[in-house]
Wavefront OBJ file of the C-alpha trace (Angstrom):
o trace
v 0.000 0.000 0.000
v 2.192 2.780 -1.429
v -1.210 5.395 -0.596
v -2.857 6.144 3.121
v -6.457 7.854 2.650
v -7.062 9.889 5.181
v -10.693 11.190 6.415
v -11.907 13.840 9.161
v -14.706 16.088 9.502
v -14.305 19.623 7.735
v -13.790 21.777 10.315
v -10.445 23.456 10.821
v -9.359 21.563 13.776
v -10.735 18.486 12.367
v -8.093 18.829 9.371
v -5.397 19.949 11.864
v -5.684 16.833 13.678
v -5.722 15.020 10.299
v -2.661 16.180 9.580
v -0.904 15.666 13.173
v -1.376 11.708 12.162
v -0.111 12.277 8.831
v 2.688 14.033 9.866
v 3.159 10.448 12.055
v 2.722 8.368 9.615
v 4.802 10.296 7.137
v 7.827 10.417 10.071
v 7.513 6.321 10.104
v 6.622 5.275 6.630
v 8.652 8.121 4.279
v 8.013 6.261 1.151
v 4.320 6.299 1.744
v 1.681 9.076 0.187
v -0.612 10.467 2.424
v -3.988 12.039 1.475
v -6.375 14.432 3.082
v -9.929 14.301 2.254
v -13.021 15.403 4.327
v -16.733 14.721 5.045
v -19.615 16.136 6.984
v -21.159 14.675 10.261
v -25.043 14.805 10.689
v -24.335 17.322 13.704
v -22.499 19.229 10.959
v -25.424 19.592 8.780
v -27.942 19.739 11.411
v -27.576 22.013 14.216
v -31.039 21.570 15.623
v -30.288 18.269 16.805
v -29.680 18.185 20.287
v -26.039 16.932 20.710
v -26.693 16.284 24.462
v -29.821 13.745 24.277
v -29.095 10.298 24.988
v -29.767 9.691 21.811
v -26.792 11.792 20.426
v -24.116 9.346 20.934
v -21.549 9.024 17.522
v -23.481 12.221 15.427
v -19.813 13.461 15.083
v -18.229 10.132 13.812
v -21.317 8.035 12.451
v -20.851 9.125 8.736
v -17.236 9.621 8.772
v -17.020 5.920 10.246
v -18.852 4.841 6.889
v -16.287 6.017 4.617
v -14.164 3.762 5.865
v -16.544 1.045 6.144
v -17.402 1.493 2.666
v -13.452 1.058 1.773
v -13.291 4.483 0.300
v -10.751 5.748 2.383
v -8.362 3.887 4.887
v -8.675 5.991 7.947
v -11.059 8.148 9.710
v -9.428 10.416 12.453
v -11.415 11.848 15.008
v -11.817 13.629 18.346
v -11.393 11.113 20.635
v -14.013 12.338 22.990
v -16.652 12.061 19.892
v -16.279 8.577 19.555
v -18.722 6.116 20.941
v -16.823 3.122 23.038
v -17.874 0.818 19.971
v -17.862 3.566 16.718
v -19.813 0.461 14.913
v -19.141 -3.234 14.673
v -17.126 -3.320 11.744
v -14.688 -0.559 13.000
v -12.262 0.306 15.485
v -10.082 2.590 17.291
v -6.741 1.055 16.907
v -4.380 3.815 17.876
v -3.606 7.427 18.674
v -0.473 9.819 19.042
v 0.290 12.332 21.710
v -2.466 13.557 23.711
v -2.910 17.317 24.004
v -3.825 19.664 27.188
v -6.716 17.415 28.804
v -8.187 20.613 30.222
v -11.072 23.030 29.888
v -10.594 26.911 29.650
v -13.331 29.716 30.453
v -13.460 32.938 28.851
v -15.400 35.822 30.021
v -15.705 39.023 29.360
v -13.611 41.762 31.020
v -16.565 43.887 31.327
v -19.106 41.048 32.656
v -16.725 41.106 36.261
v -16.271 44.788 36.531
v -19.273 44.764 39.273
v -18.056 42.770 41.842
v -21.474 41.933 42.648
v -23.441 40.396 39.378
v -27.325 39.030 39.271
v -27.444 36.553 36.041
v -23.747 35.288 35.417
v -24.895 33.088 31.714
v -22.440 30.896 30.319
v -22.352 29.569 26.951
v -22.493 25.153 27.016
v -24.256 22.598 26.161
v -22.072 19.978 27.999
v -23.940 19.098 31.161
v -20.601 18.013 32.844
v -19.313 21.336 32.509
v -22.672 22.914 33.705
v -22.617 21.116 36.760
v -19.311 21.461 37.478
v -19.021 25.086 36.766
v -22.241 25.015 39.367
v -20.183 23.427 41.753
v -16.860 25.116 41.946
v -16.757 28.872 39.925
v -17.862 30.562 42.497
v -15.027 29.799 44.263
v -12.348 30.318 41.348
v -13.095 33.919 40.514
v -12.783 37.137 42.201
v -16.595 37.952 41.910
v -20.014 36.987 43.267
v -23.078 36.000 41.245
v -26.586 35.522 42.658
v -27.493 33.171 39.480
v -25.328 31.013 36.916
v -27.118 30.131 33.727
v -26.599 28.414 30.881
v -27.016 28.861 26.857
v -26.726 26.103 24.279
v -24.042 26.540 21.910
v -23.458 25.079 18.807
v -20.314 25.007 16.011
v -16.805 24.918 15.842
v -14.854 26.472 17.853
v -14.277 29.789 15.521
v -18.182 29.600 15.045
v -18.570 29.543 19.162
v -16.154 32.142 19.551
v -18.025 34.715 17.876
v -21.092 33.928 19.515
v -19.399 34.483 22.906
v -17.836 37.708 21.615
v -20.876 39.676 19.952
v -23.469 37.922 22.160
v -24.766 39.030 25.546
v -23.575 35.733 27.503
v -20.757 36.261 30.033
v -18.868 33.376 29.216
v -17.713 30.341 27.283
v -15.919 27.140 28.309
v -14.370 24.722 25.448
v -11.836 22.030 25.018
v -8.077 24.182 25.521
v -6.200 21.516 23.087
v -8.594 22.599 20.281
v -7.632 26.392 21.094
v -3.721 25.095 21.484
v -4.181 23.337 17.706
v -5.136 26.198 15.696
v -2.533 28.482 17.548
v -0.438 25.964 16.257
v -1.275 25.684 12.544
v -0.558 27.814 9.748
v -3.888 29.334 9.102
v -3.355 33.047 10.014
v -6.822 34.501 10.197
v -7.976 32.344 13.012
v -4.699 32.674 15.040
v -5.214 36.171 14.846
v -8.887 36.403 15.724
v -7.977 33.396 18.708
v -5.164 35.876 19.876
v -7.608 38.650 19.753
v -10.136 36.748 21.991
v -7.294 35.845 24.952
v -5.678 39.181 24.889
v -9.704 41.057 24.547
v -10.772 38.679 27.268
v -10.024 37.175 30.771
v -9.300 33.310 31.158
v -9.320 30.341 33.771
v -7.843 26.964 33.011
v -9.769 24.663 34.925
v -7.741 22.535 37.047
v -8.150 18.328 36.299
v -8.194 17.117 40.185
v -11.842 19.447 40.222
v -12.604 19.716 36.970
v -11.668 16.308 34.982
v -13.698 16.422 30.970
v -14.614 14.320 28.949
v -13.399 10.767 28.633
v -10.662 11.123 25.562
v -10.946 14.691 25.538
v -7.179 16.300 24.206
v -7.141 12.729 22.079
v -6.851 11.993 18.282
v -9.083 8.512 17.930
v -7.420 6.299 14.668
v -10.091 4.426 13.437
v -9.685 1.495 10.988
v -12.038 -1.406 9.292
v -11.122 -4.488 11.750
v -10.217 -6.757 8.965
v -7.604 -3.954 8.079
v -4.622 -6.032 9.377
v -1.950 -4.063 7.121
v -3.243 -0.866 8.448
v -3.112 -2.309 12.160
v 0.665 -3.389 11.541
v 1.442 0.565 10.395
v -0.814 2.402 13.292
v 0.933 0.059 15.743
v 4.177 2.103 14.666
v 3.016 5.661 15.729
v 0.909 4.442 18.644
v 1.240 5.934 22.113
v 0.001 2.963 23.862
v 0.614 4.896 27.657
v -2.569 7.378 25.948
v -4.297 4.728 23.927
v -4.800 2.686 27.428
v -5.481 5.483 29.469
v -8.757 6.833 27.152
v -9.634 3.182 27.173
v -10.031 3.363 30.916
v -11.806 6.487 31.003
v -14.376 5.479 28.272
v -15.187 2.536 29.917
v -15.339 4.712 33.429
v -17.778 6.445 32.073
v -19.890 3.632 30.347
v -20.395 2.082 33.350
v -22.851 4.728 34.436
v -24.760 5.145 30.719
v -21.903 6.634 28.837
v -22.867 9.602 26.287
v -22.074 13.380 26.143
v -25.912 13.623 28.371
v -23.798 12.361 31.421
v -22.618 15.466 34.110
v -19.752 13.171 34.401
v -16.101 14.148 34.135
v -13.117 11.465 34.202
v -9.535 12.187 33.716
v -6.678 9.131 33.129
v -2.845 11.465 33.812
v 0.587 9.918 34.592
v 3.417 11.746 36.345
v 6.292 10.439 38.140
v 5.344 6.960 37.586
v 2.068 7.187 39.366
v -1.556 7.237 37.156
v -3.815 9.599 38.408
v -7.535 9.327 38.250
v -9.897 12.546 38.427
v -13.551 11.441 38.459
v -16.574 14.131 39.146
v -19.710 14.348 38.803
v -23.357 13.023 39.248
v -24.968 10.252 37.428
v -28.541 9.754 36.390
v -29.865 8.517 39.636
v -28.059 11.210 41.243
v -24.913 10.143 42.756
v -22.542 12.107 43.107
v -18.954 10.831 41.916
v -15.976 12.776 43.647
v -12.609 10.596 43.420
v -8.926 11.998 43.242
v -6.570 9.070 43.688
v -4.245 7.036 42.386
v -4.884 3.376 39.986
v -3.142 0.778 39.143
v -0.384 1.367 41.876
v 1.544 -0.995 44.633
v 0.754 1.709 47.036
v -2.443 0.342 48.757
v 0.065 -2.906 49.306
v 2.836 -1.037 50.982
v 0.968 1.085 52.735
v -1.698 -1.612 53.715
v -0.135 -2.572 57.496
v 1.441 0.627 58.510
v 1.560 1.061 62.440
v 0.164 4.158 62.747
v 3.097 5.290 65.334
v 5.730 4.527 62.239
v 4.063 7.359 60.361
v 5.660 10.856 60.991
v 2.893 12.943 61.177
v 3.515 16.495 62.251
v 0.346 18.560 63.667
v -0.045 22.487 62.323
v 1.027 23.882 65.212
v 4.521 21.655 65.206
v 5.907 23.924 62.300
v 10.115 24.215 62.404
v 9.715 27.788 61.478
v 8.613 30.848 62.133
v 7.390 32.710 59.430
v 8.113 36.659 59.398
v 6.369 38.550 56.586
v 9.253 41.254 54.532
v 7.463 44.332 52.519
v 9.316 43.564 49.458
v 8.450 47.049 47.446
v 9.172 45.289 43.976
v 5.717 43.416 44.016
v 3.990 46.719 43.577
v 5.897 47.413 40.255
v 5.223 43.608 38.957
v 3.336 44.379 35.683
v 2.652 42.400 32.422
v 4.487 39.334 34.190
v 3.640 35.727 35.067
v 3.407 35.611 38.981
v 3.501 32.367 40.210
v 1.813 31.774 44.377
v 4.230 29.143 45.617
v 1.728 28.962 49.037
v -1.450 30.839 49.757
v 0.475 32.563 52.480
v 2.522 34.956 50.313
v 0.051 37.202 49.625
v -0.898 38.216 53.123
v -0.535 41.540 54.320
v 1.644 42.472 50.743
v 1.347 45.271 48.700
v -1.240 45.177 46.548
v -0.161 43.190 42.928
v -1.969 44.876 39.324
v -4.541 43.371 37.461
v -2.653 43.033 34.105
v -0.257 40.389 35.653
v -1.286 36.919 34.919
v -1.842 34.692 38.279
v -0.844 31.128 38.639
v -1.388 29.049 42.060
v 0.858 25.820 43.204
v -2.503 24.061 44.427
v -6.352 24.588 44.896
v -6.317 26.122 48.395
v -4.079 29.003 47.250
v -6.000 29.651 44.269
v -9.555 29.997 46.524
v -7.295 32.387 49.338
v -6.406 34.268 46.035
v -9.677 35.217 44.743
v -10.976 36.058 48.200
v -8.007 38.529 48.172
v -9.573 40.163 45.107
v -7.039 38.301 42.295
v -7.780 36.611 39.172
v -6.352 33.270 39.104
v -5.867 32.149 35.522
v -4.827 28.721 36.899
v -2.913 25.942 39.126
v -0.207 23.904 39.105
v -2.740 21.476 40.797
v -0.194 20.597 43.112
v 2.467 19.252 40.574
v 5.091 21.442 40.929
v 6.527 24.802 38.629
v 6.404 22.820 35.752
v 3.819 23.297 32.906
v 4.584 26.865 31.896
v 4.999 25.507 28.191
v 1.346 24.710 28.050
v 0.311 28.171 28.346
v 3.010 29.419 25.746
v -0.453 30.270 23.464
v -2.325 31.891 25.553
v 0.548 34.736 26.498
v 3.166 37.204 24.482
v 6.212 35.222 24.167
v 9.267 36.101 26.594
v 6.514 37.603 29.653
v 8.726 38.128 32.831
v 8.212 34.754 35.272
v 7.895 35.381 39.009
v 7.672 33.087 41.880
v 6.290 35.017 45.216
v 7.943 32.545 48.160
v 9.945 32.701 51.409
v 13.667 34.070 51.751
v 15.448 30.284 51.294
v 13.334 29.385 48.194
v 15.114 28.330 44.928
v 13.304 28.260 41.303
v 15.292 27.074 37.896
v 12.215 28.501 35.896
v 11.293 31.756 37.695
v 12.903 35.119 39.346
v 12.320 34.562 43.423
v 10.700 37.565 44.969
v 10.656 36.870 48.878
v 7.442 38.070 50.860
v 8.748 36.308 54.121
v 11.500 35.142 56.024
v 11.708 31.706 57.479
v 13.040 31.092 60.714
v 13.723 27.843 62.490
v 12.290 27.316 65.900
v 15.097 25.937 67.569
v 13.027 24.403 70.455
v 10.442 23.026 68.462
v 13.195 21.304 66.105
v 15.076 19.627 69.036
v 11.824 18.424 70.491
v 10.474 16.739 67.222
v 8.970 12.895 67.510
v 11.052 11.827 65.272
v 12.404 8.589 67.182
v 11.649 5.585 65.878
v 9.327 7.028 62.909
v 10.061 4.972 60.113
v 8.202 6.823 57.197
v 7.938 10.423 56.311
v 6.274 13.133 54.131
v 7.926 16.488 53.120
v 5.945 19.379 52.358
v 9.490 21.525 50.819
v 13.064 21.317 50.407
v 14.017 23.775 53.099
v 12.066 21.040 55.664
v 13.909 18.208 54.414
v 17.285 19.906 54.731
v 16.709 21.348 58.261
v 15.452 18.557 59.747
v 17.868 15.923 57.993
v 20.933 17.925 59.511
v 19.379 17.483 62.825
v 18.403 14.358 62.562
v 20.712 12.338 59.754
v 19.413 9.072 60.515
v 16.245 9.019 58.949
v 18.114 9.173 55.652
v 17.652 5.594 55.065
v 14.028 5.728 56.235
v 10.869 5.582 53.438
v 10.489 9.143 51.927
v 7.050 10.767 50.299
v 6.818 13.968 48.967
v 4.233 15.557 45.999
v 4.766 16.018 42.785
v 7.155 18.769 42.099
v 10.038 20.434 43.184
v 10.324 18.806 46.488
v 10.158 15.430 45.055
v 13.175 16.633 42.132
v 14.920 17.425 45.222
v 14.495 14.606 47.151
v 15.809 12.714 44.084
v 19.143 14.188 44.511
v 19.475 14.274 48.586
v 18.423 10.496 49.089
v 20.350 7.348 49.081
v 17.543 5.470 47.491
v 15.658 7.718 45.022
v 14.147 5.778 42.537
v 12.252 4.270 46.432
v 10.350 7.920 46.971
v 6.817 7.864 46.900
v 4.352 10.591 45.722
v 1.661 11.986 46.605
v -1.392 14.571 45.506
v -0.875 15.511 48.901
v -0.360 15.172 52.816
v -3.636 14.511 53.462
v -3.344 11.988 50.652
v -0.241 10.481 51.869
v -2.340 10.141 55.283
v -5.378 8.630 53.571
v -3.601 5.568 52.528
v -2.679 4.713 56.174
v -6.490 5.657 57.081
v -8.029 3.702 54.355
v -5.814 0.710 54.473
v -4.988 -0.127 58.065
v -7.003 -0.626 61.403
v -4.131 0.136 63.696
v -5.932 2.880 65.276
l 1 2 3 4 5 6 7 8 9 10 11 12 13 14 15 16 17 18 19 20 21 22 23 24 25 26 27 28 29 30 31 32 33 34 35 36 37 38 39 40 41 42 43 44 45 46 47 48 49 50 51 52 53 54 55 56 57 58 59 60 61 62 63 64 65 66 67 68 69 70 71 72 73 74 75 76 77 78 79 80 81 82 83 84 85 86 87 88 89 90 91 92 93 94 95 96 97 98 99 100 101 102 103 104 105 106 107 108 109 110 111 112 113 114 115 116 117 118 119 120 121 122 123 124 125 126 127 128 129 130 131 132 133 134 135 136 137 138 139 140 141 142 143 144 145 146 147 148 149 150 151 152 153 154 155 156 157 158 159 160 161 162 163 164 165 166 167 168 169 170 171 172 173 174 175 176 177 178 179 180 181 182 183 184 185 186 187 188 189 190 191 192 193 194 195 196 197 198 199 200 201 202 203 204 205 206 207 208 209 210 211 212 213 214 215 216 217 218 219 220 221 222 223 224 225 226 227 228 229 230 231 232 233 234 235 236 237 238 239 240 241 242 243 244 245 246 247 248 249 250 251 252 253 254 255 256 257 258 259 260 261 262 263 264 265 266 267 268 269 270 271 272 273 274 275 276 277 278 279 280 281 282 283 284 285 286 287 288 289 290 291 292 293 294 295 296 297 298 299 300 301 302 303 304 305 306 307 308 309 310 311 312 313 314 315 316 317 318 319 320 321 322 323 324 325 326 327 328 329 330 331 332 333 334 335 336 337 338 339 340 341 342 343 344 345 346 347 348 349 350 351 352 353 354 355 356 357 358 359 360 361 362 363 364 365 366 367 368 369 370 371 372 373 374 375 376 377 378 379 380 381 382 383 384 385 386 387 388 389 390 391 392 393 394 395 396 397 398 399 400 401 402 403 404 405 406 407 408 409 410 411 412 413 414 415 416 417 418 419 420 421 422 423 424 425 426 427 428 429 430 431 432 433 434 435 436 437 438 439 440 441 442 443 444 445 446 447 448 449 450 451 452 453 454 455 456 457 458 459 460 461 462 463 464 465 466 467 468 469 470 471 472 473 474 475 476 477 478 479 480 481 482 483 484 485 486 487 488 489 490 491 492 493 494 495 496 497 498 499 500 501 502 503 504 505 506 507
């Protein structure tokens, strides 16, 4: 087969992602042609239908499944998140490539949140996951207050849903980021420069996955083939990313298990970091349960952890802090303007000067976002707790080359941002002496600077079992320990905790 037909739906990012497998295939099979064609979906020809009926599920993929079945091109590449968990019983998903941002982002108009206080606060979606979510937590993740939040169907791609956001009288939209990230990343010049025109017209929120986890294959390209294909399952198996394949896999049939379908208010994210997989399911189903589970799967932690004597566990309480924190008026955050500002803790905003509005606002975890916005900020995301990194997956969304500012304590260090010190750590002498730390066998650090104080104090614990999170204590750790590839992680203490709570009855 010298020739690979290619099929998608019309629409820009459709034909983007077309060409992302192409570009795969091309990389792996040189000597091969490959050809772009397109078709329409019935949602594409009909936008009266109702996309979030229960009867809606495949009107993105149907018809572009049947040019394949009818052998009159090879494959059909889709939106993973539009394809049913069985597209039809001749076909198949068989592969896919790198997954994009898995996240949702919310746009809303600067002049919808100059009153602090607003009646109707309308949202354009017709995704009743993201309605009740957005129910559940917005309130909390923006620097306003709203008596109601409402709703407006929206239809289109994602130009034709911009513009309704933009010259109609709703507040806000929320959509898919990787499909924004995809056309910022193609060559076609008059929607990159409308898209730009929305994020820098516009304020934004990217809505964190351990609160807000979308649709099952959501950031996904879905290869579809005929299953008696074998010479086309022999070439997808080349540009296959199996670690994404199995993970969509898992969070399609998640989601089937209570009804599958875009009608479900049912979110479910499948992530890996630091060889841990991370599962983010929210929601309510049909009878009205409500789903709320941020944990780890498929792990050996439930069997190391299962027998834990509680008094092994080092488990500091708040008051049993090694420092002292003393707050420093640093006069430079007043002048921070046009920059990235990264909240390290929720703490380093107390009693500062006050920070302008036209610098962008990213928190290390949940809790510093919500002290944030109660402080009057807008947060235009989180690190959800796993670590500095992930600056690269907002490189769309602002002007290349902004400044990049951590706000932390006086013995912070940052490889990816400019330290600006709101207070001064200071180590309790007597409460460091006095710590139960004899005969503690496993331990959870919540920075570097704890690790490194304590440790000094107390060097035998080196050998002991280690936990941490997932960021820049845990790169740390990696280089301090005797045994790194033995650290543990964690979403958090509390998490850490959990796993002795859950799994043990020494009490």
């Amino acid at each position: 087969m010298q020739k690979i037909k290619i099929v998608s739906r019309a629409s820009m990012l459709a034909r983007i992602q077309a060409r992302i497998v192409g570009k795969q295939l091309e990389k792996y099979f040189p000597k091969r042609e490959i050809e772009y064609h397109t078709a329409t979906a019935s949602a594409d020809r009909n936008m009266d239908i109702n996309i979030s009926s229960s009867n809606s599920v495949g009107l993105f993929t149907k018809d572009i499944s049947n040019k394949i079945i009818n052998n009159k091109y090879d494959i059909a590449v889709h939106s993973w998140k539009d394809v049913p968990v069985e597209p039809s019983n001749q076909t198949e998903i068989i592969g896919t490539v790198d997954r994009g941002d898995m996240r949702d982002v919310l746009f809303v108009k600067k002049k919808s949140v100059k009153n602090k206080k607003i009646e109707k606060f309308q949202i354009l979606s017709s995704s009743p996951r993201r309605k009740h979510n957005l129910a559940l937590h917005l309130s909390n993740l923006v620097p306003f207050h709203f008596e109601r939040l409402t709703f407006l169907e929206v239809r289109g791609n994602i130009e034709t849903r911009l513009r309704k956001f933009v010259h109609g009288d709703s507040d806000g939209i929320v959509m898919a980021k990787v499909a924004i990230d995809r056309i910022l990343n193609s060559n076609d010049y008059n929607a990159i420069d409308f898209i730009k025109g929305v994020l820098k017209d516009h304020k934004w929120i990217i809505l964190p996955l351990s609160i807000f986890p979308t649709a099952p294959g959501q950031g996904a390209i879905g290869i579809e083939i005929r299953k008696d294909r074998d010479d086309l399952k022999r070439i997808i198996t080349q540009i296959n990313n199996k670690s994404v394949f199995d993970h969509v896999l898992k969070e399609k049939d998640t989601l089937s298990k209570y009804g599958g379908g875009c009608q479900q208010k049912i979110g479910v994210s499948i992530y890996s970091k630091n060889r841990r997989t991370i599962y983010s399911l929210k929601g309510k189903t049909e009878q009205g349960e409500e789903l709320d589970i941020y944990d780890f799967i498929d792990t050996n932690l439930d069997k190391d952890y299962k027998n834990i004597p509680k008094e092994l566990l080092y488990t500091p309480k708040n008051g049993e802090s090694i420092f002292d924190r003393i707050k420093r008026n640093n006069k430079k955050i007043g002048s921070l303007e046009n920059s990235f500002i990264y909240l390290s803790r929720k703490n380093v905003l107390d009693d500062a000067q006050k920070i302008k509005s036209n610098n962008y606002f990213w928190t290390s975890g949940i809790k510093c976002w919500h002290h944030a916005v109660r402080l009057g900020y807008w947060v235009n995301g989180s690190s959800d707790s796993m670590g500095e990194s992930g600056f690269d997956d907002l490189k769309f969304f602002m002007p290349n080359k902004v400044p990049k500012y951590s706000l932390s304590h006086s013995k912070a260090k940052s490889k990816n941002y400019e330290l600006v010190t709101t207070y001064e750590l200071k180590v309790n002498d007597d409460i460091l002496k006095n710590l139960q730390i004899k005969g503690k066998e496993y331990f959870y650090w919540m920075s570097p600077t704890q690790f490194e104080i304590i440790t000094k104090y107390y060097p035998e614990i080196l050998n002991k079992n280690h936990s941490s999170g997932f960021g820049k204590t845990y790169d740390f750790l990696k280089t301090r320990l005797p045994n790194p590839d033995e650290i543990s992680c964690f979403l958090s203490y509390d998490h850490w905790i959990s796993y002795y709570k859950k799994e043990s009855n020494h009490e």
